[in-house]
C-alpha positions, 0 to 999 in steps of 0.5 A: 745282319745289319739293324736299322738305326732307330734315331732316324726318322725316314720321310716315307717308310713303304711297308711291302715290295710289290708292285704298289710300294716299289712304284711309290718309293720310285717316284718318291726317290726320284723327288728326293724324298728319304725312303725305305722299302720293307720287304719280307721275302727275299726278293721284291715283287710280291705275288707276280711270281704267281702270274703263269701266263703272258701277261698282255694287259699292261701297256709299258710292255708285253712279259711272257708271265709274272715271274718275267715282270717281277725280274725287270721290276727287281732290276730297277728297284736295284738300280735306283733303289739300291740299298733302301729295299730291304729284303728278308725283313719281316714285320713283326708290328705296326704302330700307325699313330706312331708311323712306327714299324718293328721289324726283324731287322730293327725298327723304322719309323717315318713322318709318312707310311705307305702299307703296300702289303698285298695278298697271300694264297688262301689255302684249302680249309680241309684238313690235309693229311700228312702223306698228301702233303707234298700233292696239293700244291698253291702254285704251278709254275715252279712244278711243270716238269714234275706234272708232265704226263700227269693227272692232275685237279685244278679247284677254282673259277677265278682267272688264276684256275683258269689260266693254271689249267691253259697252262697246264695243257700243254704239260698233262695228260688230263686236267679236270677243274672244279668249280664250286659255284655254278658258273666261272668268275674268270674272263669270259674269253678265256673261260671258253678257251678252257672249254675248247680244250681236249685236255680240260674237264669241267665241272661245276658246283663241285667240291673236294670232300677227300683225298685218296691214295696208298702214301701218295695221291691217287685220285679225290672224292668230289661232292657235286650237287646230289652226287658223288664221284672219284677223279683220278689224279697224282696232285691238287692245285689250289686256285683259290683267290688271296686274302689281303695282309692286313692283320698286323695293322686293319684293327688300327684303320677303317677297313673293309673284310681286311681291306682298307679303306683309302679316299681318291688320295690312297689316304686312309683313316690315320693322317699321314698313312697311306695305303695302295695296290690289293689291300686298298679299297676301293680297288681292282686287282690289276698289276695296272692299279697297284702301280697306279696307285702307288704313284698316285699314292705318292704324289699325296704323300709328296703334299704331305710333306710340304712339295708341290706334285 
């Protein structure tokens, strides 16, 4: 593997490779600007993979589902990018004061930075038993096949447990979602979409207090207000929202319950970093305002480094 060469200072070093960095590194390249694109996994995108459902509320085009958005973004990364993303590359830390970042794969540091690190799934707090390990799945996409048929638990009230049970409707013999509040977050519209289906029960106010089964899943013990019952099912799906990744940096920054804080210029609280897409607060969690952000992002970064937007 290739390491990084530490003597080169970049213009802007883009820490994350979703949809806030890589439309900030595009309209920074584009402008002539020396970048490079830190990403941990193996492919750019960060959480569209998790999008099960068409995807209708972007107006550059219509995607079948996220995974579909993140393949077209990946073209163009490739494209016009080329090898200044680099994939499998993992943070290990950050020095904002510095703009330096430690990776895996060497050390970059840059007059500017761009933290673009977006969400991860946040996971179950129960404890997990080992034999049910393999039951309770974070996403659903990549499992339709093994699901047909099946039984399955979706816990959640966001828009992601909403539409992972319309998705799956078509896949199950039955879904039941619980809800731990006593009413959705998600959409309305596709809230009552849910509430329409055959295939879909609802309930709210309700918790998973165990899992039960012979070596695999069998059914999970529901607490639900004053009550308690048994729901049959072979896997789990957890819905539960994301948590920002920002632990590696959020000490060194004004932030806000992991997020950072940014002004209308996506600048943060250090001079010449920047922050875009799901950590940046104030924000909305939309493929819409992650690019936005990075592009808007971009053109502060552009006045940072002496042209004019």
């Amino acid at each position: 593997m290739k390491l990084s060469d530490s003597s080169h200072n970049y213009d802007l070093v883009v820490v994350g490779g979703g949809p806030a960095g890589i439309s900030c590194a595009l309209e920074c390249h584009e402008n002539a600007l020396d970048v490079v694109v830190l990403e941990r996994e193996k492919r750019v995108g960060g959480q569209l993979p998790q999008i099960p459902s068409p995807v209708y509320n972007f107006a550059a085009g219509f995607f079948e589902n996220g995974e579909q958005m993140r393949d077209q973004m990946e073209k163009v990364a490739q494209m016009f990018l080329t090898d200044r993303v680099k994939t499998g590359c993992e943070v290990l830390s950050v020095n904002l004061s510095k703009k330096e970042v430690v990776t895996s794969q060497g050390t970059y540091t840059g007059k500017t930075i761009l933290l673009s690190t977006g969400y991860r799934v946040r996971r179950l707090e129960m404890a997990i038993p080992d034999e049910y390990a393999g039951d309770v799945l974070y996403r659903s996409g990549i499992h339709r096949e093994e699901l047909k048929g099946k039984e399955v638990v979706i816990i959640g009230s966001g828009d992601s447990a909403v539409f992972t049970a319309l998705d799956l409707a078509e896949y199950c013999s039955h879904i039941t979602v619980l809800a731990r509040s006593n009413m959705f977050k998600a959409r309305p519209d596709i809230v009552a979409r849910m509430h329409d289906s055959k295939i879909i029960e609802v309930h709210t106010n309700s918790v998973v207090t165990s899992l039960r089964g012979n070596g695999k899943l069998e059914s999970v013990i529901v607490s639900n207000e004053s009550t308690e019952f048994e729901v049959k099912c072979s896997k789990v799906i957890a819905k539960l929202g994301y948590l920002p990744n920002t632990e590696l940096f959020s000490e060194q920054l004004e932030s806000s319950r992991g997020h950072i804080i940014v002004n209308p210029q996506f600048a943060t609280s250090i001079d010449g970093v920047f922050a875009a897409g799901d950590i940046a607060q104030p924000g909305y969690d939309r493929v819409a305002f992650a690019v936005g952000s990075g592009v808007m992002a971009a053109r502060s970064i552009r006045v940072v480094l002496g042209q004019t937007p």
